[in-house]
mmCIF file of the N, C-alpha and C atoms, coordinates in Angstrom:
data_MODEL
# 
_entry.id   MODEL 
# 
loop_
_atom_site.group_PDB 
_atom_site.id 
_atom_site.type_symbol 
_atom_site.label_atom_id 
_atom_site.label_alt_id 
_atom_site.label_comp_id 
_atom_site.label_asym_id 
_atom_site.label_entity_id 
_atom_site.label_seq_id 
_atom_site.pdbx_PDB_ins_code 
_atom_site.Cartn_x 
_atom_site.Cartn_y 
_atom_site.Cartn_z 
_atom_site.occupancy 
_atom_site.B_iso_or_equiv 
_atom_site.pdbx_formal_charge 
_atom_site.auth_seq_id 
_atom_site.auth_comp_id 
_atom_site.auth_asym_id 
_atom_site.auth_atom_id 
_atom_site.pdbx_PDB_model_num 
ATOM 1   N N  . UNK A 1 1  ? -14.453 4.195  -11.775 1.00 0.00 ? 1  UNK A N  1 
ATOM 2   C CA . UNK A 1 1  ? -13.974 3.907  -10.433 1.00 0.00 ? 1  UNK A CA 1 
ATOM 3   C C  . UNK A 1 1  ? -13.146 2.629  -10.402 1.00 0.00 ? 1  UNK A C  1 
ATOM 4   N N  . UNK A 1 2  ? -13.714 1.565  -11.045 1.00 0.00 ? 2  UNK A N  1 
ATOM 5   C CA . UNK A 1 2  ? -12.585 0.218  -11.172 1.00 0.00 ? 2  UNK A CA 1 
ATOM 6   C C  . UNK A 1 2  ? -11.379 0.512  -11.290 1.00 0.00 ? 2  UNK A C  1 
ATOM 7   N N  . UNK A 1 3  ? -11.083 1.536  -12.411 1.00 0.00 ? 3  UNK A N  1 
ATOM 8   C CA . UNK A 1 3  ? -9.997  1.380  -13.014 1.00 0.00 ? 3  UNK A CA 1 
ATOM 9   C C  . UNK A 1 3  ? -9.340  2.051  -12.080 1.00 0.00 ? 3  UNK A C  1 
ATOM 10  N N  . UNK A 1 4  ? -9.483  3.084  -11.407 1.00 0.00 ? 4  UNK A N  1 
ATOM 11  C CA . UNK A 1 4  ? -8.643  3.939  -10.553 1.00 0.00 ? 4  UNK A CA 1 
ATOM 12  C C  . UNK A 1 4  ? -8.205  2.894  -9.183  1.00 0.00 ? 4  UNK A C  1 
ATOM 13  N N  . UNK A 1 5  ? -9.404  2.213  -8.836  1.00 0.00 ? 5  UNK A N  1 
ATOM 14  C CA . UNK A 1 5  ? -8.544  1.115  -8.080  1.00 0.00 ? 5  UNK A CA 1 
ATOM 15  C C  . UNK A 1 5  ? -7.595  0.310  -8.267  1.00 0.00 ? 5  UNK A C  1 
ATOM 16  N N  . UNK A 1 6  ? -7.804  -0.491 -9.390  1.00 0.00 ? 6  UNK A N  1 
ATOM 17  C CA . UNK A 1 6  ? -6.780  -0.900 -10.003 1.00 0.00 ? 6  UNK A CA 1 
ATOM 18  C C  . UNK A 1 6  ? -5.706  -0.055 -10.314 1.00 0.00 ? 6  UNK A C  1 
ATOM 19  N N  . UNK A 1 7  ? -5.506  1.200  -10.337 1.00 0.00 ? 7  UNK A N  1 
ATOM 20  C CA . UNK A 1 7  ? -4.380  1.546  -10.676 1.00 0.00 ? 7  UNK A CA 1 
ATOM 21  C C  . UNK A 1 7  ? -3.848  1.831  -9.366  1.00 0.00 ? 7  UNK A C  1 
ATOM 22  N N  . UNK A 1 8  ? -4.237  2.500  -7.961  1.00 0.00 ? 8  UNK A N  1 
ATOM 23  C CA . UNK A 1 8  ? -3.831  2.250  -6.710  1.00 0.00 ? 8  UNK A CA 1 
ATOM 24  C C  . UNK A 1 8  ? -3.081  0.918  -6.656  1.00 0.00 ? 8  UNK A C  1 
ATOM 25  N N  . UNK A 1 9  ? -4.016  0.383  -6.755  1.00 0.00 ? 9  UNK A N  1 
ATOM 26  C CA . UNK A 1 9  ? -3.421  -1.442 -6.150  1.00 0.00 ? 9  UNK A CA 1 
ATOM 27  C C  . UNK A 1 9  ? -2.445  -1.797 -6.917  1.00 0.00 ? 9  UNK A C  1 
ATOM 28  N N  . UNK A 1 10 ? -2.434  -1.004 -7.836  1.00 0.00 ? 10 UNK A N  1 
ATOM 29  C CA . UNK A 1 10 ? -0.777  -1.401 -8.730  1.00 0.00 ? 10 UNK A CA 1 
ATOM 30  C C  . UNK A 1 10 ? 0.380   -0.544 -7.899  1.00 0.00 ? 10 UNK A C  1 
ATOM 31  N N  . UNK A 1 11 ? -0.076  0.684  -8.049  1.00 0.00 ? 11 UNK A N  1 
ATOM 32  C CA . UNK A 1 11 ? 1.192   1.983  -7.421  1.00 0.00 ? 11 UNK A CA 1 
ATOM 33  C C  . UNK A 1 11 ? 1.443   1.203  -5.709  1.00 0.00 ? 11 UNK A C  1 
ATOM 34  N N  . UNK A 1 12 ? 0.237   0.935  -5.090  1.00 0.00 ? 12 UNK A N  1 
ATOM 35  C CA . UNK A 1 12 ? 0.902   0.681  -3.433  1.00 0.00 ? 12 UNK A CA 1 
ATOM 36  C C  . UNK A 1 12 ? 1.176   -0.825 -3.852  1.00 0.00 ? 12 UNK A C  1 
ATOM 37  N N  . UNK A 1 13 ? 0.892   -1.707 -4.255  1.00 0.00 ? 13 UNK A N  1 
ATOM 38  C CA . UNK A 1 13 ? 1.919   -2.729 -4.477  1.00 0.00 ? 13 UNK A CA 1 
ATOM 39  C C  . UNK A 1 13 ? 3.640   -2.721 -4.395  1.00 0.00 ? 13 UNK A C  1 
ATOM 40  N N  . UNK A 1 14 ? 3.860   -1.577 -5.899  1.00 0.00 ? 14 UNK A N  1 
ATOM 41  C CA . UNK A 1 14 ? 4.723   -1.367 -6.331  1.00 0.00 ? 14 UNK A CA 1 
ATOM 42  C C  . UNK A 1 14 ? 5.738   -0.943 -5.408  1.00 0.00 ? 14 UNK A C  1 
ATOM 43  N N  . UNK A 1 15 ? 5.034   0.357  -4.409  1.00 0.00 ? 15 UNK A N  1 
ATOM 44  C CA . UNK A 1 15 ? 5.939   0.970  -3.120  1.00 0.00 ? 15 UNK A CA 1 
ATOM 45  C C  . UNK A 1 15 ? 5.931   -0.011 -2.155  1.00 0.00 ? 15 UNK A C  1 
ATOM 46  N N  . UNK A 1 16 ? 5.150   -1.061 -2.041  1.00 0.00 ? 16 UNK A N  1 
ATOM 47  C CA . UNK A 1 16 ? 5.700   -2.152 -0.571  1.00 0.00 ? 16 UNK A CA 1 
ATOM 48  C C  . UNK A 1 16 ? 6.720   -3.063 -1.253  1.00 0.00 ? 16 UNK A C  1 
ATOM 49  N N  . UNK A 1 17 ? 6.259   -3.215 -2.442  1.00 0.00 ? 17 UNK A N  1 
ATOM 50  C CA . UNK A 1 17 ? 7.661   -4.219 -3.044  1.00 0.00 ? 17 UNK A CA 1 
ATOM 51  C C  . UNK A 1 17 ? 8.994   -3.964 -3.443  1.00 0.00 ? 17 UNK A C  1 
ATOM 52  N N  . UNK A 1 18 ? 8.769   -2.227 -3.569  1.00 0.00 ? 18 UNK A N  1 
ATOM 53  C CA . UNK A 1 18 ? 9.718   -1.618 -3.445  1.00 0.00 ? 18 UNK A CA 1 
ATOM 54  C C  . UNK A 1 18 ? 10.694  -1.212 -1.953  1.00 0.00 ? 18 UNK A C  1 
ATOM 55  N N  . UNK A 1 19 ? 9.894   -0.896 -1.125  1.00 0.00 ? 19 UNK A N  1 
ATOM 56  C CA . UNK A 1 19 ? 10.245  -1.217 0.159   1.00 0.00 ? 19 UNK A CA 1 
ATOM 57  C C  . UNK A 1 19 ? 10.868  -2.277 0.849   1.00 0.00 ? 19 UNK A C  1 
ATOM 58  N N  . UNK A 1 20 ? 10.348  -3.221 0.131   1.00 0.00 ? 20 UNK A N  1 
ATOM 59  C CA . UNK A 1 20 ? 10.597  -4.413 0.761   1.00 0.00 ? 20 UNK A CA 1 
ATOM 60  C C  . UNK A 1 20 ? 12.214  -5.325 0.084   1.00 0.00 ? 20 UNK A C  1 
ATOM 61  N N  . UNK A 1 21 ? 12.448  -4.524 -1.025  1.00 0.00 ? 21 UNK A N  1 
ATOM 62  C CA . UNK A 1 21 ? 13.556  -5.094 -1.475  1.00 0.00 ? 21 UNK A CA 1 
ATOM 63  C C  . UNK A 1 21 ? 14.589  -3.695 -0.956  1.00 0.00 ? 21 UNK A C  1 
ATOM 64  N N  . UNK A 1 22 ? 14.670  -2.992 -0.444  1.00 0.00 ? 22 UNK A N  1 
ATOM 65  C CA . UNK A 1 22 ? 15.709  -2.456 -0.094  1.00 0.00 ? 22 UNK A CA 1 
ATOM 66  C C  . UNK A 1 22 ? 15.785  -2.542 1.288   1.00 0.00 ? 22 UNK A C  1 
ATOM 67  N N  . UNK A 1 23 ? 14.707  -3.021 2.144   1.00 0.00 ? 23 UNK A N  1 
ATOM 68  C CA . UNK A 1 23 ? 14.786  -3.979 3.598   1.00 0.00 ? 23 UNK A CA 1 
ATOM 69  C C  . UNK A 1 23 ? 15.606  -4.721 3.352   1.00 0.00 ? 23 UNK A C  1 
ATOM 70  N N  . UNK A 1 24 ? 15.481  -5.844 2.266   1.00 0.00 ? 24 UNK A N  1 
ATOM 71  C CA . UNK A 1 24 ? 16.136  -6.988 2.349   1.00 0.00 ? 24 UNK A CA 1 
ATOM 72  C C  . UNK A 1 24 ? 17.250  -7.038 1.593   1.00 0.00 ? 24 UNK A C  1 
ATOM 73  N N  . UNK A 1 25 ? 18.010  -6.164 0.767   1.00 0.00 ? 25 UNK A N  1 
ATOM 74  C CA . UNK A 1 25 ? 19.150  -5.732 0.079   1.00 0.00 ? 25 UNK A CA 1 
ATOM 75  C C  . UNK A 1 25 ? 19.986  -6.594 1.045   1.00 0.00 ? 25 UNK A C  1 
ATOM 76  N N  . UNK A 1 26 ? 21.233  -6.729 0.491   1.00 0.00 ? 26 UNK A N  1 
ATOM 77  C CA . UNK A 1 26 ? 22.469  -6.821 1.451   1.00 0.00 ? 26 UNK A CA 1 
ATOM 78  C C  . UNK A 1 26 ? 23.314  -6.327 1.751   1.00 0.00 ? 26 UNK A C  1 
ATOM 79  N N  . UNK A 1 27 ? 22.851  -4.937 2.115   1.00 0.00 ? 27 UNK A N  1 
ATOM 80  C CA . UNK A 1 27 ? 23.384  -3.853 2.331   1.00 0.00 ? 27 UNK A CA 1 
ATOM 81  C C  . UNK A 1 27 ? 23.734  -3.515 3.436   1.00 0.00 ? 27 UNK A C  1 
ATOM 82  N N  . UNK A 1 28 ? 24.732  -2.775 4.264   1.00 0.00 ? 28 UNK A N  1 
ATOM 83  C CA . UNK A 1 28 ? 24.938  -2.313 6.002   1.00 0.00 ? 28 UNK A CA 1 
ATOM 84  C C  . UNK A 1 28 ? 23.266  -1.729 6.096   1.00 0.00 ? 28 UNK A C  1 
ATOM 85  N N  . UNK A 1 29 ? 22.511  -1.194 7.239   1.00 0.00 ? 29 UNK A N  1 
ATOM 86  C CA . UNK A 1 29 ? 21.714  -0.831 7.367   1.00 0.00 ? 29 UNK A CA 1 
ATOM 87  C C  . UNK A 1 29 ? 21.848  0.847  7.260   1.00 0.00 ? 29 UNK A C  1 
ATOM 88  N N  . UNK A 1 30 ? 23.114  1.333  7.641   1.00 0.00 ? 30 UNK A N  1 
ATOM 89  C CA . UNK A 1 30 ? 23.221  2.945  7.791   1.00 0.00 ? 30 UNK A CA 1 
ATOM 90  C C  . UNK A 1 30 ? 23.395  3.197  5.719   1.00 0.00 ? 30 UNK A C  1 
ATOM 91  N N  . UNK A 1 31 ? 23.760  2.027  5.425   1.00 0.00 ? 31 UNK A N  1 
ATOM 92  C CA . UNK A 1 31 ? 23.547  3.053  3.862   1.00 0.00 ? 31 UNK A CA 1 
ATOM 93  C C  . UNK A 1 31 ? 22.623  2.347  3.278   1.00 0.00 ? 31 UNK A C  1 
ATOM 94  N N  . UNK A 1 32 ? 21.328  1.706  3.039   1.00 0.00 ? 32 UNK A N  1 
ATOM 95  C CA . UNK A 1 32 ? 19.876  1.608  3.214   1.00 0.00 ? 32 UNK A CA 1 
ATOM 96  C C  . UNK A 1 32 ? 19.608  3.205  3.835   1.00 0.00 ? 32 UNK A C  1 
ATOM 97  N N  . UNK A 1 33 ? 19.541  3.218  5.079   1.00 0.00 ? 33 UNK A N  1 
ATOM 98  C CA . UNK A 1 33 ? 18.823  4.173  5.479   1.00 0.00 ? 33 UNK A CA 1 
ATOM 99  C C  . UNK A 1 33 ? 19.642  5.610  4.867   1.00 0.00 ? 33 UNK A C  1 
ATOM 100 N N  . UNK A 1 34 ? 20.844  5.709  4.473   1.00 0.00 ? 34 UNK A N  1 
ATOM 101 C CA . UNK A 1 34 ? 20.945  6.763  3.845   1.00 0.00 ? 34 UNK A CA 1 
ATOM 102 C C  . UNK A 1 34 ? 20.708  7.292  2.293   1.00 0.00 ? 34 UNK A C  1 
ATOM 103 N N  . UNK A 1 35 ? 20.541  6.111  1.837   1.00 0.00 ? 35 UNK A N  1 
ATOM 104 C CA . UNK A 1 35 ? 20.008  5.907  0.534   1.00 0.00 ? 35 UNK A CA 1 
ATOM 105 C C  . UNK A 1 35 ? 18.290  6.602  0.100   1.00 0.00 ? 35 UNK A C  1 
ATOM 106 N N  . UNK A 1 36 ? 17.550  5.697  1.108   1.00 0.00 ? 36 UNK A N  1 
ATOM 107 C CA . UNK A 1 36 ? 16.149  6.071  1.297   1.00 0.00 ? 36 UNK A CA 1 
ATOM 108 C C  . UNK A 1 36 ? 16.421  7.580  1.543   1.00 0.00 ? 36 UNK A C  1 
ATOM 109 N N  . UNK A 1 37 ? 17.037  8.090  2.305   1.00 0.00 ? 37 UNK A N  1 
ATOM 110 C CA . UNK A 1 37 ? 17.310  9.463  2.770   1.00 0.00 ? 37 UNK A CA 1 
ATOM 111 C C  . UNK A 1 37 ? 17.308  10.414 1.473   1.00 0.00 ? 37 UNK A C  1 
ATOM 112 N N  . UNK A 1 38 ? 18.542  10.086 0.953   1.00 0.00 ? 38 UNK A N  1 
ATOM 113 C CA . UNK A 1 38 ? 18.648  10.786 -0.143  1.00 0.00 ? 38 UNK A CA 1 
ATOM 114 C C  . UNK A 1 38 ? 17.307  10.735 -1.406  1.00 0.00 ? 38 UNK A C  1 
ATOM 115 N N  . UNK A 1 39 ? 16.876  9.396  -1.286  1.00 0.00 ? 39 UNK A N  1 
ATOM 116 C CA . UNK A 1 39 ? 15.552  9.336  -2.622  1.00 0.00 ? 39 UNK A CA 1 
ATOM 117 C C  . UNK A 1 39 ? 14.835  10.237 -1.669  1.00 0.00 ? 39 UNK A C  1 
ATOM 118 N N  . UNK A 1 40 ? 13.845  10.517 -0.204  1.00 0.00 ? 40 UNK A N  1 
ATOM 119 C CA . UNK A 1 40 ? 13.145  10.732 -0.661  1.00 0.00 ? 40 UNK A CA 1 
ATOM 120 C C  . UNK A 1 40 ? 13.386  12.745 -0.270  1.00 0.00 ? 40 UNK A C  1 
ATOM 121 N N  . UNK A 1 41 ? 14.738  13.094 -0.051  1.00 0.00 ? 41 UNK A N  1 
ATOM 122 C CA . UNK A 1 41 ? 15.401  14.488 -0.481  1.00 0.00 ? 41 UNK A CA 1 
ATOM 123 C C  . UNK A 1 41 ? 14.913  15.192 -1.505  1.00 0.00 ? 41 UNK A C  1 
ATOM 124 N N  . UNK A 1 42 ? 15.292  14.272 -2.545  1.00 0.00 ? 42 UNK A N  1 
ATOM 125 C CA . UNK A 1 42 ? 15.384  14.486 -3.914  1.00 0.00 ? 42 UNK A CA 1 
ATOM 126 C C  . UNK A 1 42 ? 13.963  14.671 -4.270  1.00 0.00 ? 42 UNK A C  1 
ATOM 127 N N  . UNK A 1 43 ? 13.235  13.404 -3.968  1.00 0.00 ? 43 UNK A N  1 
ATOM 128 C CA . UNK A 1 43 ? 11.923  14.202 -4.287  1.00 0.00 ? 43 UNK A CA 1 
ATOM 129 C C  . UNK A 1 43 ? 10.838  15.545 -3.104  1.00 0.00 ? 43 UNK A C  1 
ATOM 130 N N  . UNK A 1 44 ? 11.545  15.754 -2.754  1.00 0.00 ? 44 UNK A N  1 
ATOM 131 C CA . UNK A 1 44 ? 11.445  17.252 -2.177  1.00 0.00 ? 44 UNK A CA 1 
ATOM 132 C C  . UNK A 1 44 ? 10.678  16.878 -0.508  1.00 0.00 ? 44 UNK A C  1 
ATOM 133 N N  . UNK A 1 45 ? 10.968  15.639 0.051   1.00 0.00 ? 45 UNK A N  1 
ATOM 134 C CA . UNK A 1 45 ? 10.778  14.858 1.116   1.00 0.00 ? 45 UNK A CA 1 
ATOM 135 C C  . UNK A 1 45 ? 11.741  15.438 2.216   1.00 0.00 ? 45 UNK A C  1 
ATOM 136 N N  . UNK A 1 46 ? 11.921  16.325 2.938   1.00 0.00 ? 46 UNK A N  1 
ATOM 137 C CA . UNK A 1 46 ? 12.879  16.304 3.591   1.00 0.00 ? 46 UNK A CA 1 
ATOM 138 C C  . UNK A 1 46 ? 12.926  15.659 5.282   1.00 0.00 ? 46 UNK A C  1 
ATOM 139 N N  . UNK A 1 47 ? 13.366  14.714 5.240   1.00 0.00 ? 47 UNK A N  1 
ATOM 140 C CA . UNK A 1 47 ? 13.153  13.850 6.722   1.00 0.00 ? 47 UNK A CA 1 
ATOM 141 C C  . UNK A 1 47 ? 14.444  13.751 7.398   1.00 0.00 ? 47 UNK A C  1 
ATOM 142 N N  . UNK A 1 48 ? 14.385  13.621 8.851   1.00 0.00 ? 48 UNK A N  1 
ATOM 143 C CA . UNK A 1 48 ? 15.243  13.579 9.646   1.00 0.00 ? 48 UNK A CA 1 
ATOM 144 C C  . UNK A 1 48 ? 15.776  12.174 9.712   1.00 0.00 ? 48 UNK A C  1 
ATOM 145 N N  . UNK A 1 49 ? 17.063  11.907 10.427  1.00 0.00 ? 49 UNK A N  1 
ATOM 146 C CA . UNK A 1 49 ? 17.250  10.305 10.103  1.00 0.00 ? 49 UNK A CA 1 
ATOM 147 C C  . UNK A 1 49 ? 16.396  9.588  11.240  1.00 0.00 ? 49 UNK A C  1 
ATOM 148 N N  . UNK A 1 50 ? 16.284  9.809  11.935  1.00 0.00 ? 50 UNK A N  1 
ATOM 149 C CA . UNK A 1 50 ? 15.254  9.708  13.297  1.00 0.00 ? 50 UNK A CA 1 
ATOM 150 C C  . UNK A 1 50 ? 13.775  9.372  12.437  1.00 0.00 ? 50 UNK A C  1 
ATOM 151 N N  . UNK A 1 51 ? 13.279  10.403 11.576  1.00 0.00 ? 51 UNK A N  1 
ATOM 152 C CA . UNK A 1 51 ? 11.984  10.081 10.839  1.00 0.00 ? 51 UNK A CA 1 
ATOM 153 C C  . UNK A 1 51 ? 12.242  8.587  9.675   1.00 0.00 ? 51 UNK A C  1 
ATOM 154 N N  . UNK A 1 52 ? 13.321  8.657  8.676   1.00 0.00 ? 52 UNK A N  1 
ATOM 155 C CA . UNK A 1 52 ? 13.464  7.585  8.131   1.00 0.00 ? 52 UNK A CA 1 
ATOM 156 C C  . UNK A 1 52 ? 14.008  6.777  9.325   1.00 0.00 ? 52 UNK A C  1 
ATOM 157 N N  . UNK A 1 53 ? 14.447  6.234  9.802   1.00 0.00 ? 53 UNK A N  1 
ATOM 158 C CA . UNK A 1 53 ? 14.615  5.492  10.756  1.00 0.00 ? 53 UNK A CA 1 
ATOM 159 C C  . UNK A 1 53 ? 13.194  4.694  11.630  1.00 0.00 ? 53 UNK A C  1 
ATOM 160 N N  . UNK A 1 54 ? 12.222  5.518  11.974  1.00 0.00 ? 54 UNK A N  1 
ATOM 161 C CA . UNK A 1 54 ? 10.829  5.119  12.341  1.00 0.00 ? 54 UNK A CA 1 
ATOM 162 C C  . UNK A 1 54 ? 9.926   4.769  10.790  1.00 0.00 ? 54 UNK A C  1 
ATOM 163 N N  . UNK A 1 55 ? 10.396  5.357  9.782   1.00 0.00 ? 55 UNK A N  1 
ATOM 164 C CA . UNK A 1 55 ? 9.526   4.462  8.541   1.00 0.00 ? 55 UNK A CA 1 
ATOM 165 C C  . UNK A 1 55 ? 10.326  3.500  8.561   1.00 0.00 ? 55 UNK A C  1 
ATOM 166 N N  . UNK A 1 56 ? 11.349  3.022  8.711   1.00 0.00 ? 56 UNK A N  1 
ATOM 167 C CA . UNK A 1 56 ? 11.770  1.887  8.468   1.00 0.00 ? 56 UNK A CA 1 
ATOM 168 C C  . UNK A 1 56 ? 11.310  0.978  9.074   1.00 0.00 ? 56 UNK A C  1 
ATOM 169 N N  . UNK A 1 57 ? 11.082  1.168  10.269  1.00 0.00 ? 57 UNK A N  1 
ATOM 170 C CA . UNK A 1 57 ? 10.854  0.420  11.441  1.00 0.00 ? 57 UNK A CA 1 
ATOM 171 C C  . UNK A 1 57 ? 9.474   -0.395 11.060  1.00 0.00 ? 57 UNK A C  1 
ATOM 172 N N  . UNK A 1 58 ? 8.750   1.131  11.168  1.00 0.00 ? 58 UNK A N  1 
ATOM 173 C CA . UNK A 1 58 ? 7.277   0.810  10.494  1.00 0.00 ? 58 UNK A CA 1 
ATOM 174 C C  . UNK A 1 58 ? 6.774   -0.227 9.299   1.00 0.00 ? 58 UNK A C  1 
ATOM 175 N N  . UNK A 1 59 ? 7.832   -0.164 8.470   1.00 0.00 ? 59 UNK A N  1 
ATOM 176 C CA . UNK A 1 59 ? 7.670   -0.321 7.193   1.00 0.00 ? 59 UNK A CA 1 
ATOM 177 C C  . UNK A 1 59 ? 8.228   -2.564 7.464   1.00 0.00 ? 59 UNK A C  1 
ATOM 178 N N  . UNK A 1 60 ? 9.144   -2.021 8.474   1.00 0.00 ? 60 UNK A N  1 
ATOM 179 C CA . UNK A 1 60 ? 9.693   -4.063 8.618   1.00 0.00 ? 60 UNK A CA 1 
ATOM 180 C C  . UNK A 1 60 ? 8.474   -4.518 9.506   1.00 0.00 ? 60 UNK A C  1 
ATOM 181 N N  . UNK A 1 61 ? 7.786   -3.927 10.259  1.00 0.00 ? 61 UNK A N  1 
ATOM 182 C CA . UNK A 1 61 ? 6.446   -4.337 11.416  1.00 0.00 ? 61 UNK A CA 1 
ATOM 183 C C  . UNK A 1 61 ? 5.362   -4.669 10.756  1.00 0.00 ? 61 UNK A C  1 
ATOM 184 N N  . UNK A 1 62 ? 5.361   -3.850 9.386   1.00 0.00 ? 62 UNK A N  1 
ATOM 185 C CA . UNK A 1 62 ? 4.041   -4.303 8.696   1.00 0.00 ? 62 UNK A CA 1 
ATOM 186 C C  . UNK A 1 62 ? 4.645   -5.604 7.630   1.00 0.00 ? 62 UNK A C  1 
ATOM 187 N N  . UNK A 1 63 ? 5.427   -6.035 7.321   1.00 0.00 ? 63 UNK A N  1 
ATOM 188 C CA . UNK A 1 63 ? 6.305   -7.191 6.569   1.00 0.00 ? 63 UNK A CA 1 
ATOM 189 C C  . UNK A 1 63 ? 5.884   -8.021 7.491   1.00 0.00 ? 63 UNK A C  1 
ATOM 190 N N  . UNK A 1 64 ? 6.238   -8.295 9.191   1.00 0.00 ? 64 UNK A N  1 
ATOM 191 C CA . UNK A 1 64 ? 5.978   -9.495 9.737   1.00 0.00 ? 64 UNK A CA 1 
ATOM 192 C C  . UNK A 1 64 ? 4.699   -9.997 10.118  1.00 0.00 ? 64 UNK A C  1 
# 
């Protein structure tokens, strides 16, 4: 059981820090959000921009 925590706490680390650097990219915001779009397409995610648009949101609310 340790170890499987530890390996969580590595993977959701990894996705908020990952998150968190394409928040803060210096990028326009419409290609961020079309970017995210396309990753999570590809992995067979299909979201509306309205839906990535509210994870984003979500995702900068839990940062502050």
């Amino acid at each position: 059981m340790k170890a499987l925590t530890l390996i969580s706490a590595f993977v959701g680390g990894a996705i908020v820090g990952c998150g968190a650097a394409l928040l803060f990219a210096p990028e326009k915001g419409a290609d961020v959000r079309s970017r995210i779009s396309d990753i999570l397409k590809k992995h067979g995610c299909h979201c509306s921009d309205d839906e990535v648009d509210a994870l984003i949101a979500e995702l900068s609310a839990a940062e502050a």
